[in-house]
Chimera marker file (.cmm) of the C-alpha trace (Angstrom):
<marker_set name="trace">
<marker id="1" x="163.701" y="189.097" z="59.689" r="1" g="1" b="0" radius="0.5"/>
<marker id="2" x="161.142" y="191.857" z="60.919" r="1" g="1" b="0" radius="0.5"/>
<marker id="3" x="159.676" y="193.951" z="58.079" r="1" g="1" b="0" radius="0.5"/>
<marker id="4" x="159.842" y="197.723" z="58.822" r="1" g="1" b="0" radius="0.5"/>
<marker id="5" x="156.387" y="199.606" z="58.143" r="1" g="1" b="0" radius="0.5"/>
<marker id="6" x="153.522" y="201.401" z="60.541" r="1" g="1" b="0" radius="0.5"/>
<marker id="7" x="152.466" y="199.016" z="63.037" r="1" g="1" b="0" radius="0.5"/>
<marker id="8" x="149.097" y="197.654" z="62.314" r="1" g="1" b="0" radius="0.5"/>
<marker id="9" x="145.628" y="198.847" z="63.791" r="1" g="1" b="0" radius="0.5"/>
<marker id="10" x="143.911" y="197.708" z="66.291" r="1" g="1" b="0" radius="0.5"/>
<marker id="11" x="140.774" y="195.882" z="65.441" r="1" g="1" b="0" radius="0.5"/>
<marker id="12" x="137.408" y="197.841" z="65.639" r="1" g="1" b="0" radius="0.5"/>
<marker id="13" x="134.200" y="196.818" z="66.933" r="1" g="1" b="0" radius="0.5"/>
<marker id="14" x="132.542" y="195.001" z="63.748" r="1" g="1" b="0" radius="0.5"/>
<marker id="15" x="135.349" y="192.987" z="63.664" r="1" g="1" b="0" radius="0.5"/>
<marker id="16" x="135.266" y="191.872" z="67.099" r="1" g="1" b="0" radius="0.5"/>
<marker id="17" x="131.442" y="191.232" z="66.621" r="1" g="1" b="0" radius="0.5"/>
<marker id="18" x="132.299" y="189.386" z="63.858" r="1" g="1" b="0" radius="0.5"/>
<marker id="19" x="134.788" y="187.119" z="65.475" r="1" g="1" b="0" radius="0.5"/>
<marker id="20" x="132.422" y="186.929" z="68.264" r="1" g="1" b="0" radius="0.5"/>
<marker id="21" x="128.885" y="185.994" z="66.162" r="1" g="1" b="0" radius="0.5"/>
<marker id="22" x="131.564" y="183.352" z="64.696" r="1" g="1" b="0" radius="0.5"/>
<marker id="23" x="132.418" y="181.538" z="68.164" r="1" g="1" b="0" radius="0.5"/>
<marker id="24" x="128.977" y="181.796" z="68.860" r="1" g="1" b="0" radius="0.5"/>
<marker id="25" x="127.864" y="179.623" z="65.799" r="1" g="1" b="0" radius="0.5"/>
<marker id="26" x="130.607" y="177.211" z="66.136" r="1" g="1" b="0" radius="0.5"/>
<marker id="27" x="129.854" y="176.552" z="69.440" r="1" g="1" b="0" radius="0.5"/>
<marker id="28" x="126.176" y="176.105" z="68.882" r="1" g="1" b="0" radius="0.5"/>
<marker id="29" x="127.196" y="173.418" z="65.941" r="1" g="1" b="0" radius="0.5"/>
<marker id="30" x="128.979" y="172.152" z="67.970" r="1" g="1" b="0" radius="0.5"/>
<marker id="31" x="126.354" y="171.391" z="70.526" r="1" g="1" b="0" radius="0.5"/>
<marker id="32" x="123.983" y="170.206" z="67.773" r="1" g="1" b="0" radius="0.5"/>
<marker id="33" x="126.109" y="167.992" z="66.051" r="1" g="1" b="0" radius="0.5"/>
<marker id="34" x="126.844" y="166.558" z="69.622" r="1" g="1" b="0" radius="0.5"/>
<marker id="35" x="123.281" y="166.336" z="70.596" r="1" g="1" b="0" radius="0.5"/>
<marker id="36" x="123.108" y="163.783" z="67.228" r="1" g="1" b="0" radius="0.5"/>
<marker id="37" x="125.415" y="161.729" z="68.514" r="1" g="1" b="0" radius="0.5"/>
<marker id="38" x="124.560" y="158.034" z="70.280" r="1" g="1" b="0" radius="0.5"/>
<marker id="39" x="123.889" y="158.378" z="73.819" r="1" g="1" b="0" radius="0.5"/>
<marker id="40" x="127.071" y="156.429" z="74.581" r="1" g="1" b="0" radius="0.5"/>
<marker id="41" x="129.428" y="158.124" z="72.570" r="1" g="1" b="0" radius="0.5"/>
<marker id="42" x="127.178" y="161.690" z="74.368" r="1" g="1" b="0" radius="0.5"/>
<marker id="43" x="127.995" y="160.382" z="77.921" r="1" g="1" b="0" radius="0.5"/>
<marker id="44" x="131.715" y="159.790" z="76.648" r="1" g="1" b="0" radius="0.5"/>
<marker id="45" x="132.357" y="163.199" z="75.468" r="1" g="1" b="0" radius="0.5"/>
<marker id="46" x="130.352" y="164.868" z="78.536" r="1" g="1" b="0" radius="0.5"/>
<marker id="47" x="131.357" y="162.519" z="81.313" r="1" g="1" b="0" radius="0.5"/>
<marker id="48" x="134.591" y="161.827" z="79.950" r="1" g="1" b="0" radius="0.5"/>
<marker id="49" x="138.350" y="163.791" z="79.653" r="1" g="1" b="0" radius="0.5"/>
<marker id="50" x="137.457" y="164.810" z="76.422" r="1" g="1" b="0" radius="0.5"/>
<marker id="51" x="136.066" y="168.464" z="77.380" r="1" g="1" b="0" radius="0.5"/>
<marker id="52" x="138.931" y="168.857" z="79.418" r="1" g="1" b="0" radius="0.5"/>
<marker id="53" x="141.446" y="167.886" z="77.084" r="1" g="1" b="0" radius="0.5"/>
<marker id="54" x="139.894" y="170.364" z="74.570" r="1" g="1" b="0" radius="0.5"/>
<marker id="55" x="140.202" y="173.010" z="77.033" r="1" g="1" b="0" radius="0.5"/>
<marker id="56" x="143.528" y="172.419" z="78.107" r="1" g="1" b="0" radius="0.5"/>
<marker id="57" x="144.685" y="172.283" z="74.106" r="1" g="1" b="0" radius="0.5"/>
<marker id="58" x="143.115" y="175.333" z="72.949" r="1" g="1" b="0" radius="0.5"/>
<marker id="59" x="144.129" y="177.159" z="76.488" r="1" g="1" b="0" radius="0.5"/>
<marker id="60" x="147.896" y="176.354" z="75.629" r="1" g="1" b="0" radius="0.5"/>
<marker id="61" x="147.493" y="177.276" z="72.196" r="1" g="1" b="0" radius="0.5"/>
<marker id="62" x="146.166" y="180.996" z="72.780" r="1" g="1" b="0" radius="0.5"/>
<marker id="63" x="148.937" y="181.098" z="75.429" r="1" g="1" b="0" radius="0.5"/>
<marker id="64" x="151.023" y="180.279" z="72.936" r="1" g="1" b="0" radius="0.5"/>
<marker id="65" x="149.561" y="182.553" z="70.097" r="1" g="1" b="0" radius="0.5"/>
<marker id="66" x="149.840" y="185.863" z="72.907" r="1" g="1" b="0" radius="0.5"/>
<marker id="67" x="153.849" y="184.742" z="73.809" r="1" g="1" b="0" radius="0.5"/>
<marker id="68" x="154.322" y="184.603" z="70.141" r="1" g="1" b="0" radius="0.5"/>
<marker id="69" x="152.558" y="187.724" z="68.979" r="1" g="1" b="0" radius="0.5"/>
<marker id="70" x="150.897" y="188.425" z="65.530" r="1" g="1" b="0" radius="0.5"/>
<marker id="71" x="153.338" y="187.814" z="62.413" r="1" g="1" b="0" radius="0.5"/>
<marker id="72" x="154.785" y="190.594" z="61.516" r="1" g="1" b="0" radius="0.5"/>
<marker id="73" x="155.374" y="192.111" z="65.085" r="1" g="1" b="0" radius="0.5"/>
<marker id="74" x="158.656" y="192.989" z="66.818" r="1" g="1" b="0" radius="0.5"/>
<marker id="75" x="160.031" y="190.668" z="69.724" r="1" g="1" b="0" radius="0.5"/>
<marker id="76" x="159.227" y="192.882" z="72.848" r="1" g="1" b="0" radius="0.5"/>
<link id1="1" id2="2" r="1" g="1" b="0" radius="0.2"/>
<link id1="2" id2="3" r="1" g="1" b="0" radius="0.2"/>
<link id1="3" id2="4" r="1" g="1" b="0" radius="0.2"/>
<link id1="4" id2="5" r="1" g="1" b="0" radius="0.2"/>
<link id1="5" id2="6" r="1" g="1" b="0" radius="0.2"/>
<link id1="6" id2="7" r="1" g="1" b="0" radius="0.2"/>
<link id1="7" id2="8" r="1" g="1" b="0" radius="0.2"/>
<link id1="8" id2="9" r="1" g="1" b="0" radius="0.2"/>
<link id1="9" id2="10" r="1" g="1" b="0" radius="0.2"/>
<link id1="10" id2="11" r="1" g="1" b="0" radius="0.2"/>
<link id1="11" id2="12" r="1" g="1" b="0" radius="0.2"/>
<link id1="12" id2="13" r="1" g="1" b="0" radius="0.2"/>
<link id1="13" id2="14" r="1" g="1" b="0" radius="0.2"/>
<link id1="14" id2="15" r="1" g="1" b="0" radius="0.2"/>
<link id1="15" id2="16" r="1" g="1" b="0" radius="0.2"/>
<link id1="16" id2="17" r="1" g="1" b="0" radius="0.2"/>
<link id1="17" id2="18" r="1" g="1" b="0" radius="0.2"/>
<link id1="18" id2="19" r="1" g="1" b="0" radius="0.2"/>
<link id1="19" id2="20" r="1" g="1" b="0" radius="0.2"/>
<link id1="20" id2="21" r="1" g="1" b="0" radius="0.2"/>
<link id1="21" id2="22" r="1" g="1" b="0" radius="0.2"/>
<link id1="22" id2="23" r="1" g="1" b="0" radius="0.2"/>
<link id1="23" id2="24" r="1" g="1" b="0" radius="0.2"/>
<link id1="24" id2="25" r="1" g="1" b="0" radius="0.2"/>
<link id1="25" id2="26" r="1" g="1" b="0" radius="0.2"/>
<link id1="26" id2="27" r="1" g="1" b="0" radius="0.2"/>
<link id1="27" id2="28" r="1" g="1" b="0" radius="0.2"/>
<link id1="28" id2="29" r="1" g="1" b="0" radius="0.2"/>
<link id1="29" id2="30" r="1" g="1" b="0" radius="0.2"/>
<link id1="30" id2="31" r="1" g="1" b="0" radius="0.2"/>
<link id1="31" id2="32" r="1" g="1" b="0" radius="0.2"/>
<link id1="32" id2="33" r="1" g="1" b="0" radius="0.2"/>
<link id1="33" id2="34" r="1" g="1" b="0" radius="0.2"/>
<link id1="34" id2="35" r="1" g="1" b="0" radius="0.2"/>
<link id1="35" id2="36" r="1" g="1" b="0" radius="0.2"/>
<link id1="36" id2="37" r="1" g="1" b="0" radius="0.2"/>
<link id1="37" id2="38" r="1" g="1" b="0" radius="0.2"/>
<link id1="38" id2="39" r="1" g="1" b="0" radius="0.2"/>
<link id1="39" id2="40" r="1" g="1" b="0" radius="0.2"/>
<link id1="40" id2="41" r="1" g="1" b="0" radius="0.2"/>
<link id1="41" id2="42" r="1" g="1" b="0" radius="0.2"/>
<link id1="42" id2="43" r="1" g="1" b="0" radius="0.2"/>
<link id1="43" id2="44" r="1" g="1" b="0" radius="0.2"/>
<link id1="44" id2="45" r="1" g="1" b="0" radius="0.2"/>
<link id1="45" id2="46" r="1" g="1" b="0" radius="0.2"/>
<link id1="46" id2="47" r="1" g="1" b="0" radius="0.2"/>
<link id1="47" id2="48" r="1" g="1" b="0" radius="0.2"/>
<link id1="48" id2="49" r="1" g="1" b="0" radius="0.2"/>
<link id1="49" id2="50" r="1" g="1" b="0" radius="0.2"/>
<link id1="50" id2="51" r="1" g="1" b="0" radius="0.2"/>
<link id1="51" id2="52" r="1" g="1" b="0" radius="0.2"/>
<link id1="52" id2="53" r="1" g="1" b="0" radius="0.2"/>
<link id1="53" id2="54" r="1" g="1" b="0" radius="0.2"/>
<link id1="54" id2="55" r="1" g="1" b="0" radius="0.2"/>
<link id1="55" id2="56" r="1" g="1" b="0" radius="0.2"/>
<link id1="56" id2="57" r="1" g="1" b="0" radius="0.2"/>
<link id1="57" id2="58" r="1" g="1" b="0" radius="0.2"/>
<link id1="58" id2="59" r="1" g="1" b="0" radius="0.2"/>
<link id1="59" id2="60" r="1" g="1" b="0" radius="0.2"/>
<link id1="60" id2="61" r="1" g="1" b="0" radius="0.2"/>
<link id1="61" id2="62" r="1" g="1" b="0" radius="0.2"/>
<link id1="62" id2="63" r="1" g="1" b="0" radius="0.2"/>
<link id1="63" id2="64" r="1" g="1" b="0" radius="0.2"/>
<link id1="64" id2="65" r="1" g="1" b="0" radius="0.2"/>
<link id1="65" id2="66" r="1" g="1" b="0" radius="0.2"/>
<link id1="66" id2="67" r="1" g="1" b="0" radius="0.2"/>
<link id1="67" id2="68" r="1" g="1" b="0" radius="0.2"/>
<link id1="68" id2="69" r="1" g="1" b="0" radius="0.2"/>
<link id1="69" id2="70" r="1" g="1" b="0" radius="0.2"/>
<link id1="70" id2="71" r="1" g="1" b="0" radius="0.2"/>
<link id1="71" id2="72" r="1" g="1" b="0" radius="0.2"/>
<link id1="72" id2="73" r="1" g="1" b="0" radius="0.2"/>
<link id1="73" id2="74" r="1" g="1" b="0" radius="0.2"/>
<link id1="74" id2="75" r="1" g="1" b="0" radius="0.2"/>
<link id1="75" id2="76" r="1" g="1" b="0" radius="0.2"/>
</marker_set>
């Protein structure tokens, strides 16, 4: 069932930056946690499927997310 209301507002620029400065630092923990790890288990997530599978997940995911729409929002 769709609630009725005013539609929602587009999201202004501090919020984008915000989203934004928060890839940014995941990413880079992401790198340094990596960087910690063994050499081996390094080469395995560099070298290996692993960064591809990761992209492939969260690709299908946002796909998804966009088909879907935000909660709240009419079918089209």
């Amino acid at each position: 069932m769709v609630e009725s209301g005013a539609p929602r507002p587009q999201p202004g620029w501090p919020q984008v930056a915000l989203v934004a400065g928060s890839v940014v630092v995941v990413v880079l923990g992401a790198a340094l946690v990596t960087g910690l790890l063994p050499d081996p288990i390094q080469r395995a997530i560099y070298d290996g499927p692993v960064l591809i599978g990761v992209l492939i997940v969260g690709t299908a995911w946002l796909l998804w997310r966009i088909a879907h729409g935000r909660p709240g929002d009419p079918e089209p």
